[in-house]
VOTOR-435560 format. One record per residue (C-alpha): residue number from 1; residue in three letters; x, y, z. Coordinates in nm, 3 decimals, decimal comma. Layout:
<mimis>
 seq type      px      py      pz
 NUM  ALA       X       Y       Z
...
</mimis>
This chain:
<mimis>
 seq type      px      py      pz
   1  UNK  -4,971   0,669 -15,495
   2  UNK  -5,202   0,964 -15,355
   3  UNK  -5,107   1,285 -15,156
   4  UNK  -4,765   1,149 -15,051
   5  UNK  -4,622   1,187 -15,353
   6  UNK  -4,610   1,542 -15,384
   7  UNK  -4,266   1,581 -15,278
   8  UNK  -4,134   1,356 -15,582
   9  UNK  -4,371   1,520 -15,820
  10  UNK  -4,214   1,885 -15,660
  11  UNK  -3,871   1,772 -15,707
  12  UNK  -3,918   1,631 -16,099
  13  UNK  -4,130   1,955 -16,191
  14  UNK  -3,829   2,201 -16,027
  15  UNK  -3,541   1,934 -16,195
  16  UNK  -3,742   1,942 -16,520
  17  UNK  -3,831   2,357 -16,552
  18  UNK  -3,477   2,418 -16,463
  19  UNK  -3,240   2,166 -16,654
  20  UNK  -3,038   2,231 -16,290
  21  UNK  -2,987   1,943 -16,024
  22  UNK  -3,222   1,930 -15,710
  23  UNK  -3,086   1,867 -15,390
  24  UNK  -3,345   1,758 -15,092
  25  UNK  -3,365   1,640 -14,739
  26  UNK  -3,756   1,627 -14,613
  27  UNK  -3,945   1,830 -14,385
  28  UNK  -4,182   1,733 -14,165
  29  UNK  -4,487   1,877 -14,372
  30  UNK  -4,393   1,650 -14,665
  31  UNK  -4,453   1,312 -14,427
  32  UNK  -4,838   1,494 -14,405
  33  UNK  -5,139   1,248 -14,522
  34  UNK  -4,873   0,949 -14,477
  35  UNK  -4,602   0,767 -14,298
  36  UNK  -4,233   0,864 -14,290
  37  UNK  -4,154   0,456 -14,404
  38  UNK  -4,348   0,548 -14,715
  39  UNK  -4,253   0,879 -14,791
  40  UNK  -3,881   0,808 -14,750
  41  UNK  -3,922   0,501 -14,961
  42  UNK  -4,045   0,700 -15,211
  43  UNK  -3,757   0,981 -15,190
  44  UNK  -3,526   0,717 -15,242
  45  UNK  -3,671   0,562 -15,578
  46  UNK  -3,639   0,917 -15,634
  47  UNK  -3,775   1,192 -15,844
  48  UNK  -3,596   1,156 -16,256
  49  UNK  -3,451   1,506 -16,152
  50  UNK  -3,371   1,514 -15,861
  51  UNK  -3,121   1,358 -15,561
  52  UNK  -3,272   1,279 -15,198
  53  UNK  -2,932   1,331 -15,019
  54  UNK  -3,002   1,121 -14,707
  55  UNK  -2,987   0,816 -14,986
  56  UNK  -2,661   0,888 -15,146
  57  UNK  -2,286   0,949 -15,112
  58  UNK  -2,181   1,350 -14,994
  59  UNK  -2,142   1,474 -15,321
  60  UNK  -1,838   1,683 -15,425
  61  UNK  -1,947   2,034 -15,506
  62  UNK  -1,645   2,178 -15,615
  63  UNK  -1,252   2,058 -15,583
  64  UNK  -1,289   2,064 -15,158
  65  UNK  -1,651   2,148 -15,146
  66  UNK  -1,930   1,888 -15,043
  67  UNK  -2,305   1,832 -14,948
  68  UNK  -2,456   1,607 -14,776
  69  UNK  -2,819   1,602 -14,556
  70  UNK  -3,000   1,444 -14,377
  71  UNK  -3,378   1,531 -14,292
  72  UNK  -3,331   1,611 -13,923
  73  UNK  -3,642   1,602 -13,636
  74  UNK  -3,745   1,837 -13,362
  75  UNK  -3,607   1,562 -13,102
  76  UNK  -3,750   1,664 -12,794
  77  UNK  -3,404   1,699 -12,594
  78  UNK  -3,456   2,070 -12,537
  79  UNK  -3,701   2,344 -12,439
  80  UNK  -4,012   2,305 -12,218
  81  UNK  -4,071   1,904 -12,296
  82  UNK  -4,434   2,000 -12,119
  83  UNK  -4,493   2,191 -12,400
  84  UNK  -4,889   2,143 -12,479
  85  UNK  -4,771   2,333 -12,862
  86  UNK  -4,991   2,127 -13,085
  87  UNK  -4,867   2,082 -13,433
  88  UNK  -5,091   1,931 -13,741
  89  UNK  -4,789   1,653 -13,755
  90  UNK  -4,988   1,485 -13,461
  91  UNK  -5,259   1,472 -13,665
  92  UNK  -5,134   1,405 -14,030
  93  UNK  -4,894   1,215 -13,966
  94  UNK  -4,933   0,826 -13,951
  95  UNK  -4,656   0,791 -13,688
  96  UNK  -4,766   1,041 -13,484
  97  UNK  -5,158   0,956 -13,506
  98  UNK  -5,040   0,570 -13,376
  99  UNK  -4,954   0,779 -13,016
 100  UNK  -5,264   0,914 -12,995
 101  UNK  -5,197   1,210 -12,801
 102  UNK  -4,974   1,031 -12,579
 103  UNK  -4,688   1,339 -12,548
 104  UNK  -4,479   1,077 -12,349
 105  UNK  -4,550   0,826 -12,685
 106  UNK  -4,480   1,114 -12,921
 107  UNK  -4,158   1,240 -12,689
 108  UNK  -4,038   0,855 -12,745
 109  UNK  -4,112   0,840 -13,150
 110  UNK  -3,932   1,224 -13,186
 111  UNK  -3,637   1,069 -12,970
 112  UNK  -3,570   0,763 -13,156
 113  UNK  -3,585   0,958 -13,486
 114  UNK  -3,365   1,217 -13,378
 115  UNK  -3,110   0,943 -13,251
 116  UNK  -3,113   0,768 -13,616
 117  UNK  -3,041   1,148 -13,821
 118  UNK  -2,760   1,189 -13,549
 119  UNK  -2,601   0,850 -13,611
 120  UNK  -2,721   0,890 -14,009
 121  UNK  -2,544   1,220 -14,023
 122  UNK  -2,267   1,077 -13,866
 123  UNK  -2,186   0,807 -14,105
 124  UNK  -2,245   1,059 -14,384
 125  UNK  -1,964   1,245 -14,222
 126  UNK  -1,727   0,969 -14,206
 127  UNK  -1,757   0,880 -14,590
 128  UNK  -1,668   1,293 -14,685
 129  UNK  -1,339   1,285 -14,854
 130  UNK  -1,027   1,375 -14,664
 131  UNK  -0,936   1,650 -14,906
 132  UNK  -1,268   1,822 -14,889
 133  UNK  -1,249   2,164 -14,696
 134  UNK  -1,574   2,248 -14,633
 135  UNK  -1,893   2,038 -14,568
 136  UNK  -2,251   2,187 -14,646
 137  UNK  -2,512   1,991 -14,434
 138  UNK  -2,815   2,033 -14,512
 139  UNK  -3,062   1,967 -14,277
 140  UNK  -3,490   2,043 -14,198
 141  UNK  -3,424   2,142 -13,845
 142  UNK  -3,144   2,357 -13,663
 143  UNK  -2,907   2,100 -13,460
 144  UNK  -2,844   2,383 -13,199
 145  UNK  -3,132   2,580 -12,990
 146  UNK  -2,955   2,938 -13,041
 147  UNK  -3,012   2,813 -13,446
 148  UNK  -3,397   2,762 -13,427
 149  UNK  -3,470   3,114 -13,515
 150  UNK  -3,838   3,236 -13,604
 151  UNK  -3,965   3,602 -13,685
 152  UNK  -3,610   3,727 -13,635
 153  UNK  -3,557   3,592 -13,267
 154  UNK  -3,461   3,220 -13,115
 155  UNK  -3,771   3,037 -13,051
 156  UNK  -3,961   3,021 -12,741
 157  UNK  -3,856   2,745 -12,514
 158  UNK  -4,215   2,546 -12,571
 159  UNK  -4,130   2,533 -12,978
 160  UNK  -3,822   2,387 -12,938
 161  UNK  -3,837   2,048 -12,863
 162  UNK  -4,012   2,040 -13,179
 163  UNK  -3,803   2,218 -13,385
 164  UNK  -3,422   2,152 -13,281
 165  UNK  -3,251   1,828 -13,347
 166  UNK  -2,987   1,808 -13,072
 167  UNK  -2,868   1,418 -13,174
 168  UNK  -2,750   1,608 -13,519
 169  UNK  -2,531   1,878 -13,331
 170  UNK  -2,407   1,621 -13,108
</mimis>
């Protein structure tokens, strides 16, 4: 399958050394030397050990305990949207190459993925069970601005369109 694999391989190696389940949403560095169609495809058929929770029912933790994720996207809906930060994703990842250094193309792609781990995140929510009394969400980016943390302090303004998913606080 080549480089995008690694993830899967990850996941089976942890699942394997441990005997212990593997939970995972995906980060933005695992999509690198591919496509996110591919890479999610391949989350899904899914590691022997391990459980990509975008691609399954919350799962009940303990009694009134579950988890459920969802892989979250910087969504460019906050911080300086001018924001010339240049991350490798532009580069190495398909998606991202196809806008070829279009920000206003790239703004578009980080919107419309945003929008789908809101409304994915949302219908994960709906299927929790009524008696469950707390919800872990697990998620690659903060949903809130005041959440996107680095080095101890909230991320400068120009770091956080690519780094907070608003559509998953909303």
């Amino acid at each position: 399958i080549g480089e995008s694999d690694s993830v899967v391989r990850f996941v089976d190696e942890l699942g394997a050394q441990t005997g212990a389940p593997v939970y995972f949403v995906l980060g933005n560095h695992d999509y690198y030397r591919s496509s996110i169609r591919i890479v999610r495809e391949q989350a899904q058929r899914g590691p022997k050990h391990g459980t990509y929770l975008p691609a399954v029912e919350p799962i009940r933790i303990t009694e009134h305990t579950v988890m459920l994720g969802v892989d979250g996207w910087g969504d460019a809906r906050c911080g300086e949207l001018t924001s010339t930060v240049q991350l490798s994703d532009w580069s190495l990842i398909e998606d991202f190459r196809r806008a070829r250094g279009d920000r206003a193309a790239r703004c578009e792609i980080l919107q419309r993925l945003g929008a789908n781990e809101g409304r994915a995140l949302r219908e994960q929510l709906e299927r929790v069970p009524p008696d469950a009394r707390r919800i872990l969400v697990l998620t690659h980016v903060p949903p809130f601005p005041g959440a996107c943390v680095y080095d101890g302090h909230q991320s400068e303004p120009a770091w956080l369109p690519w780094f907070t998913c608003i559509a998953t606080g909303e």
